[in-house]
PADOPA-979608 format. One record per residue (C-alpha): residue number from 1; z, y, x; residue in one letter. Coordinates in steps of 0.02 Angstrom, whole numbers, plus 50000, padded with zeros to 5 digits. Each point is the difference from the previous one (the first is absolute). Example, Ala and Ser with C-alpha at 12.3 -4.5 7.8 and 13.67 -1.06 7.14 Angstrom:
// PADOPA-979608
{num:1 | c3:50390 | c2:49775 | c1:50615 | residu:A}
{num:2 | c3:49967 | c2:50172 | c1:50069 | residu:S}
// end
This chain:
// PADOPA-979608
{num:1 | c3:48793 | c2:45176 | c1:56020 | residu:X}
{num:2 | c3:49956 | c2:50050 | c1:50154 | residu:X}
{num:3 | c3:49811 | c2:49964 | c1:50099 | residu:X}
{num:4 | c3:49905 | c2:49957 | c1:50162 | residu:X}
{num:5 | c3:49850 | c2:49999 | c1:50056 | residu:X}
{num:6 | c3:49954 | c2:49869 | c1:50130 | residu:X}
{num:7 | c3:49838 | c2:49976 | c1:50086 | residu:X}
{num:8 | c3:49937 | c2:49848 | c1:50064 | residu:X}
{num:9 | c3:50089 | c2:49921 | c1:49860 | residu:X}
{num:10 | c3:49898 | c2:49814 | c1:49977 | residu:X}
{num:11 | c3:50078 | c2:49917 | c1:50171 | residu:X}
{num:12 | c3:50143 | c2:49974 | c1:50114 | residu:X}
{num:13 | c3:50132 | c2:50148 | c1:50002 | residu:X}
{num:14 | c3:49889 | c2:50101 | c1:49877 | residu:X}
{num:15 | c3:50036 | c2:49841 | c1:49869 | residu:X}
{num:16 | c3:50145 | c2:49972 | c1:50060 | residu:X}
{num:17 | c3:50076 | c2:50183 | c1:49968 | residu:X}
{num:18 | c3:49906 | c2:49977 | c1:49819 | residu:X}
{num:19 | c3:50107 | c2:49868 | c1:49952 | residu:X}
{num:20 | c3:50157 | c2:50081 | c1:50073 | residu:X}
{num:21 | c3:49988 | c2:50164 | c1:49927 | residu:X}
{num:22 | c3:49947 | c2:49918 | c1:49829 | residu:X}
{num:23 | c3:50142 | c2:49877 | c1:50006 | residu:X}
{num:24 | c3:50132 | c2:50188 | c1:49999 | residu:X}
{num:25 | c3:49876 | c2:50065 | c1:49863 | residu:X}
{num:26 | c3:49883 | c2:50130 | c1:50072 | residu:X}
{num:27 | c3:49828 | c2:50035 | c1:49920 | residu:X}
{num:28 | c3:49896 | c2:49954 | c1:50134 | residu:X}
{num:29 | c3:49819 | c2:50104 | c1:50038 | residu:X}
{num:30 | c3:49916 | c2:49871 | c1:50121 | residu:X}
{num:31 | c3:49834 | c2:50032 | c1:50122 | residu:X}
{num:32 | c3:49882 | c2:49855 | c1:50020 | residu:X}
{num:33 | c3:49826 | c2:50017 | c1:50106 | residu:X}
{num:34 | c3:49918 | c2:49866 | c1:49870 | residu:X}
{num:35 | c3:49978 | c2:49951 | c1:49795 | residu:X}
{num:36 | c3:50071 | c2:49824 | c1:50038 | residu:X}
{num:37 | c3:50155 | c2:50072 | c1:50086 | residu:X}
{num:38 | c3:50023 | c2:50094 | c1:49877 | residu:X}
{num:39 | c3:49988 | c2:49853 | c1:49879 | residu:X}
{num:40 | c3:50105 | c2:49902 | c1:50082 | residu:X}
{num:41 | c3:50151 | c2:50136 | c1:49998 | residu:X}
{num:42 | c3:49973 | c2:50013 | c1:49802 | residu:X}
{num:43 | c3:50044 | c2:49833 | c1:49967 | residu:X}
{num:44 | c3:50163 | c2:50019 | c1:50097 | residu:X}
{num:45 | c3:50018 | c2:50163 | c1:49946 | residu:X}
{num:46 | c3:49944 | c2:50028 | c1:49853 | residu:X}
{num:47 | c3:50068 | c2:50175 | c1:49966 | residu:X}
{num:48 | c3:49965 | c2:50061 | c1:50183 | residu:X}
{num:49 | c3:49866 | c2:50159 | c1:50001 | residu:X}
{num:50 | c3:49882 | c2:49929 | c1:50133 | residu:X}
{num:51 | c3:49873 | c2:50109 | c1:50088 | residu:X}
{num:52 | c3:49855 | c2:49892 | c1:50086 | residu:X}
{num:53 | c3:49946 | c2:50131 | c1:50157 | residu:X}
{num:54 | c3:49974 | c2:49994 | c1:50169 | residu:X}
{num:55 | c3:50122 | c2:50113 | c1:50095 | residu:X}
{num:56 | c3:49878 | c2:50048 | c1:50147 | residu:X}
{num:57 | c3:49860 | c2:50068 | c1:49884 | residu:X}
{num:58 | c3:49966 | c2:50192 | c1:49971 | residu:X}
{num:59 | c3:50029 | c2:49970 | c1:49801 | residu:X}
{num:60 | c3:50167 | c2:49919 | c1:50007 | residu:X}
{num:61 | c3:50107 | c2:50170 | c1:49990 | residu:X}
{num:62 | c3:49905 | c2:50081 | c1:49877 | residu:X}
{num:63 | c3:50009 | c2:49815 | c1:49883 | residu:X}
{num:64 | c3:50184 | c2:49987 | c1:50047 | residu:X}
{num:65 | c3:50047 | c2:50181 | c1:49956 | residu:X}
{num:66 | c3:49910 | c2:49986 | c1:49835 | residu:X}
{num:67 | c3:50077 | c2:49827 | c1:49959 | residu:X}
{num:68 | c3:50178 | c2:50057 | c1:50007 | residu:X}
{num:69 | c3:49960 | c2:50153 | c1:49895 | residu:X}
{num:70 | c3:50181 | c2:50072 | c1:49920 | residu:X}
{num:71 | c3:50057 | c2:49830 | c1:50090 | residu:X}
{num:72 | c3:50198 | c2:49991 | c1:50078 | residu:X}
{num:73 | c3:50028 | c2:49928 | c1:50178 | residu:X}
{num:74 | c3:50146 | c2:49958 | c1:50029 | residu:X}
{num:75 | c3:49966 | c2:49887 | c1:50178 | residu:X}
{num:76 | c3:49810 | c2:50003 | c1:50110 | residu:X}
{num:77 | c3:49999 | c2:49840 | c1:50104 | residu:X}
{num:78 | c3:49834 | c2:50026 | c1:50118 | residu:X}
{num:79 | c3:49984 | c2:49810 | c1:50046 | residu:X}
{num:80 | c3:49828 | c2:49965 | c1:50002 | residu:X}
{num:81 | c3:49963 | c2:49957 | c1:50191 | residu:X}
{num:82 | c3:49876 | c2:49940 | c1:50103 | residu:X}
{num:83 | c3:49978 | c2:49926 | c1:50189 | residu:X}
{num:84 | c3:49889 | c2:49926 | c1:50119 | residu:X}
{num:85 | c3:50041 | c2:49866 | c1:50123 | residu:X}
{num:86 | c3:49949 | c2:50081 | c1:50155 | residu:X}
{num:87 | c3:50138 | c2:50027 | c1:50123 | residu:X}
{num:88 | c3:49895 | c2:50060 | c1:50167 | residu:X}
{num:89 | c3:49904 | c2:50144 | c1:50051 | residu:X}
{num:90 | c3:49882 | c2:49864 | c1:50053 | residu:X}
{num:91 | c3:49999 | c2:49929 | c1:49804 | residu:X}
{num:92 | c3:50035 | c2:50133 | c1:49891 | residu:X}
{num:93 | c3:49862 | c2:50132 | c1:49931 | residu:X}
{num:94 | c3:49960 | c2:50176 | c1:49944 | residu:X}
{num:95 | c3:49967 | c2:49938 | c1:49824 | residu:X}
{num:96 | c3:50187 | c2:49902 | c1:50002 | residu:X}
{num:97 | c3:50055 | c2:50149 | c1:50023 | residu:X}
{num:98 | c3:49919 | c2:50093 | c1:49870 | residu:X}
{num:99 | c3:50037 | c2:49853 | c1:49875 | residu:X}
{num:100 | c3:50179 | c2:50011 | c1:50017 | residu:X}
{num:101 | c3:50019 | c2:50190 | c1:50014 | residu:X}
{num:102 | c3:49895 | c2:50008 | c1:49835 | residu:X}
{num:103 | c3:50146 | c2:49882 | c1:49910 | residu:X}
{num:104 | c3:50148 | c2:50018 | c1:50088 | residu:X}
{num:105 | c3:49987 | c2:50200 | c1:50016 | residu:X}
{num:106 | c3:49901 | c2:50080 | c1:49892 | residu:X}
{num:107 | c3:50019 | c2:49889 | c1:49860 | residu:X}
{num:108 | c3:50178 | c2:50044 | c1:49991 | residu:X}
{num:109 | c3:49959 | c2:50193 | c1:50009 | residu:X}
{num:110 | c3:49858 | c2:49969 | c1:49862 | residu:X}
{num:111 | c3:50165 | c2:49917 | c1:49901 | residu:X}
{num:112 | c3:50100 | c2:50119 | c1:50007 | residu:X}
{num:113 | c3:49900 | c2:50142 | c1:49959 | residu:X}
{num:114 | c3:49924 | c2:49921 | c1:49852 | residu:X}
{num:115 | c3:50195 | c2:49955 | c1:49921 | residu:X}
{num:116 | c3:50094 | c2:50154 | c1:50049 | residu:X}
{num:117 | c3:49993 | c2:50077 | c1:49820 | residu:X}
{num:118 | c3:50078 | c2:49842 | c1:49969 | residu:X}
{num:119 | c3:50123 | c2:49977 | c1:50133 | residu:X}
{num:120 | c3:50032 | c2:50204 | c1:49940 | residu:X}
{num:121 | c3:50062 | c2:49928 | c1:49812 | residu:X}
{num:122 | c3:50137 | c2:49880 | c1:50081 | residu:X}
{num:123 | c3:50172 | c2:50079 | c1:50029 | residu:X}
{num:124 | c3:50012 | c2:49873 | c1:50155 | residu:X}
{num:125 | c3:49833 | c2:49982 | c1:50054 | residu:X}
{num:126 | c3:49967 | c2:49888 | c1:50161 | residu:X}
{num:127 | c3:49860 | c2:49956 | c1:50119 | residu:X}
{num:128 | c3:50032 | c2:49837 | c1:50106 | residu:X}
{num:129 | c3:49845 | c2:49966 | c1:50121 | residu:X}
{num:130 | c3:50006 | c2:49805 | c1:50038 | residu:X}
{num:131 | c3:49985 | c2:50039 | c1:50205 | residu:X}
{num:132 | c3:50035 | c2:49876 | c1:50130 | residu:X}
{num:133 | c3:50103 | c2:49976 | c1:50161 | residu:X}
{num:134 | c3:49855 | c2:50036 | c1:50074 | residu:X}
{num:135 | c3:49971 | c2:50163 | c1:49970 | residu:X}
{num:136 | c3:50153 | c2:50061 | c1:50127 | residu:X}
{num:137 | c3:49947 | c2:50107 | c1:50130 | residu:X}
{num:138 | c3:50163 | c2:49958 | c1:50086 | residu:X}
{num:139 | c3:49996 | c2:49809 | c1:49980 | residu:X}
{num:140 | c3:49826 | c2:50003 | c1:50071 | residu:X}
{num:141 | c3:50036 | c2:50096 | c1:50138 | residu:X}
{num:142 | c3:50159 | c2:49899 | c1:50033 | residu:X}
{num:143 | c3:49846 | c2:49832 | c1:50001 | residu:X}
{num:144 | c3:50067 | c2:49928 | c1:49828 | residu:X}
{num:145 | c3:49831 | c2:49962 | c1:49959 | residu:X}
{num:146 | c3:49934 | c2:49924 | c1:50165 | residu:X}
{num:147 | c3:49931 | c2:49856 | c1:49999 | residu:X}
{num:148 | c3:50037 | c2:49980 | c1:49806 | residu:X}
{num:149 | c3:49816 | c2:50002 | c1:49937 | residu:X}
{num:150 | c3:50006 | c2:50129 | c1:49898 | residu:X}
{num:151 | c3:49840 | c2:50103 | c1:50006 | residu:X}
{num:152 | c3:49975 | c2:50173 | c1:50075 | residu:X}
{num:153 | c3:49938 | c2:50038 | c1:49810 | residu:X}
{num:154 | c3:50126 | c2:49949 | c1:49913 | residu:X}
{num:155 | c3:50138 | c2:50099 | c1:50110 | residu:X}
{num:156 | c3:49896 | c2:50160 | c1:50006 | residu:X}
{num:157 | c3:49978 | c2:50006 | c1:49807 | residu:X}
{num:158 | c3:50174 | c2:49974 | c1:49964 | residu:X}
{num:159 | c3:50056 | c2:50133 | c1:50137 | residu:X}
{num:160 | c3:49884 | c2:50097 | c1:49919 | residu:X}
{num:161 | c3:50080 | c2:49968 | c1:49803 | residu:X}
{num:162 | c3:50178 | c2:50030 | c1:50101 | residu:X}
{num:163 | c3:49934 | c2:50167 | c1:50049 | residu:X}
{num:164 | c3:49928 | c2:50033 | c1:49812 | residu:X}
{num:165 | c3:50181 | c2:49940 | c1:49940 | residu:X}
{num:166 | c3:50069 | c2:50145 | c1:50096 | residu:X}
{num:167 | c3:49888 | c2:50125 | c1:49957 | residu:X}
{num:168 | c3:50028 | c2:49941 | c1:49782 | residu:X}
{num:169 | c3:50182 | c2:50000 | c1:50033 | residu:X}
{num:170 | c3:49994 | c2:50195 | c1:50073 | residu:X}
{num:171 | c3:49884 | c2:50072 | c1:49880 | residu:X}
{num:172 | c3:50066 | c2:49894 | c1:49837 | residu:X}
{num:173 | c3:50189 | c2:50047 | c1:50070 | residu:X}
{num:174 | c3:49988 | c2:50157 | c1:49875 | residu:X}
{num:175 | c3:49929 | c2:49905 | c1:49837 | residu:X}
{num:176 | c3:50139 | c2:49871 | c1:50026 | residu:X}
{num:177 | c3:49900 | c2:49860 | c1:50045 | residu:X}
{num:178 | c3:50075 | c2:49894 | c1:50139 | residu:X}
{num:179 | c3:49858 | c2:49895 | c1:50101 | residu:X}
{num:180 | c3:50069 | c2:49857 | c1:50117 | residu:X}
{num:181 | c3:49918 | c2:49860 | c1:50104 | residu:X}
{num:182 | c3:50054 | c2:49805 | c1:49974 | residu:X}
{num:183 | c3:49965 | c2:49881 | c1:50113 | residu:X}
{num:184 | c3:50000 | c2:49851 | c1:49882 | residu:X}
{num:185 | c3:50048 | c2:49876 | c1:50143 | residu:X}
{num:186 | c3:49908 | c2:49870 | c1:50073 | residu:X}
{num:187 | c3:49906 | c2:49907 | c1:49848 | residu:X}
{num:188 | c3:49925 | c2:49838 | c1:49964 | residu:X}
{num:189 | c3:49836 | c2:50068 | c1:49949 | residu:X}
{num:190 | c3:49813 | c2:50001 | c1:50017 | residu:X}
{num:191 | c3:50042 | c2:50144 | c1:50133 | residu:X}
{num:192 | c3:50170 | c2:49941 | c1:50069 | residu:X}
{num:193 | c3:50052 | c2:50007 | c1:50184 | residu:X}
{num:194 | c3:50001 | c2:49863 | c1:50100 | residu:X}
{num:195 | c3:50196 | c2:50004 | c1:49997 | residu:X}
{num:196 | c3:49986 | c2:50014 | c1:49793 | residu:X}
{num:197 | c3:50154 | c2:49929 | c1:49926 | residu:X}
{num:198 | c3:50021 | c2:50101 | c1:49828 | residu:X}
{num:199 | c3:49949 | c2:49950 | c1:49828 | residu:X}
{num:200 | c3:49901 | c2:50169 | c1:49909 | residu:X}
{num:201 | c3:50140 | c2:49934 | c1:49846 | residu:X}
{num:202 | c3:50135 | c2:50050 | c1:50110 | residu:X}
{num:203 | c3:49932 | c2:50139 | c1:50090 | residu:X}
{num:204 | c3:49956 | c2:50055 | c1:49833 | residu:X}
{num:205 | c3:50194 | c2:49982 | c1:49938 | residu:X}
{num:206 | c3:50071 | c2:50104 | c1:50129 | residu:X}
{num:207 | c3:49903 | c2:50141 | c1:49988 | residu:X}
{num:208 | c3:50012 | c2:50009 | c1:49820 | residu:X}
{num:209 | c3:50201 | c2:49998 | c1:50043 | residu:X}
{num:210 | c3:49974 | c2:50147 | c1:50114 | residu:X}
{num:211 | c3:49918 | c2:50101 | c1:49851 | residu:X}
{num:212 | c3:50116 | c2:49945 | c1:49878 | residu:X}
{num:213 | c3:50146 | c2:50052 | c1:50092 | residu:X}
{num:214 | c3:49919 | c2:50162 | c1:50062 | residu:X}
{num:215 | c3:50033 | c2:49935 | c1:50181 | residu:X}
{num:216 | c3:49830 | c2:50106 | c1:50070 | residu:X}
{num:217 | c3:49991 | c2:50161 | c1:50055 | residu:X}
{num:218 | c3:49869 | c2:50121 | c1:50040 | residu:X}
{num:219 | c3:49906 | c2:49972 | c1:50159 | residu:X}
{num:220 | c3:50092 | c2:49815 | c1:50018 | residu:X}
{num:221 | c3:49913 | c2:49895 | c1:50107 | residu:X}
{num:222 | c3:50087 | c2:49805 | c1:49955 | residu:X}
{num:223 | c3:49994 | c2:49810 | c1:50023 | residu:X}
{num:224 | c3:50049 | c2:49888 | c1:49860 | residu:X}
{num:225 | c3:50047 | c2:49897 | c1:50139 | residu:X}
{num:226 | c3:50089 | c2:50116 | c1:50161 | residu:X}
{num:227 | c3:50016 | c2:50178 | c1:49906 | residu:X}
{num:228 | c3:49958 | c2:50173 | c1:50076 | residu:X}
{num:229 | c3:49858 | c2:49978 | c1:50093 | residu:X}
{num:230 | c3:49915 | c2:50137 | c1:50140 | residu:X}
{num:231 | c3:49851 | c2:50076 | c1:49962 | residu:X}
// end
């Protein structure tokens, strides 16, 4: 049986991605920031290991290395996410910024680092980092994000986690750990865009298609909905 961890696991693509990878019999190891998320999960899941941390705090490696003690990873999905509606210079802040950075970044390097004995025990071990369209140097510079609302935060961060994708994928290269970047598409969530017109469920679906049929490759950078994307 193989297993994945999943952060953010209580809501939208996080749940979604739950249910999917349960459904094709993985043990799932879920992160939740809160008791009642995590009580929530059990009842769905009932033989789900959950972890209730927050990603962003100074403890969260350390609990997350020693909660996957002698632990196989077979699949990492960095999901949890955060964002700030702020799409100016004139609106957006220092501390949006720092918010996003905290989650979207250094969350996923926190991750990472506290499962890679894990990920070492799989003979396919994978890292997918839920990114965003929005993270493309290229398409920004090319104004695919003008006048879309997305906030300067929000963009930044997730350049930022493309940038940490690269890095993983060059220095994990050697241990056999491929790390790739998903942009999920454009979901119907709590955070959606304003031209959202994907269900988490079948966001969820395709990606777990990708893994199953060992469509990703190291230092991918893909759209469940358009393919290759540029960084």
């Amino acid at each position: 049986m193989k297993s994945v961890l999943i952060t953010g696991a209580n809501r939208g693509l996080g749940l979604a991605l739950a249910h999917e990878f349960d459904k094709h019999d993985y043990r799932l190891y879920l992160v939740v920031r809160t008791n009642n998320a995590k009580s929530e999960l059990a009842r769905d899941f009932p033989q789900a290991k959950i972890l209730v941390s927050d990603v962003t705090c100074d403890s969260y490696e350390s609990k997350l290395s020693e909660w996957l003690e002698l632990v196989t990873l077979d699949l990492v999905v960095n999901n949890a996410g955060s964002g700030t509606k702020a799409p100016t210079l004139k609106s957006t802040r220092p501390e949006y910024l720092r918010k996003e950075f905290e989650t979207n970044c250094i969350a996923v390097l926190s991750t990472v680092k506290g499962s890679l004995d894990s990920l070492q025990r799989s003979a396919e071990p994978l890292i997918i980092n839920i990114s965003s369209r929005r993270g493309s140097l290229k398409m920004q510079s090319e104004l695919a994000a003008k006048g879309s609302g997305c906030s300067y935060s929000y963009r930044i961060s997730k350049a930022a986690q493309n940038m940490l994708t690269l890095c993983l994928a060059d220095d994990l290269e050697d241990l056999g750990i491929k790390v790739v970047a998903i942009h999920p598409g454009r979901l119907l969530t709590a955070m959606g865009s304003s031209d959202a017109d994907m269900s988490p469920k079948k966001s969820a679906s395709q990606i777990l298609d990708l893994v199953e049929n060992k469509r990703l490759n190291n230092r991918d950078y893909i759209s469940v909905e358009t393919g290759v994307l540029p960084w």
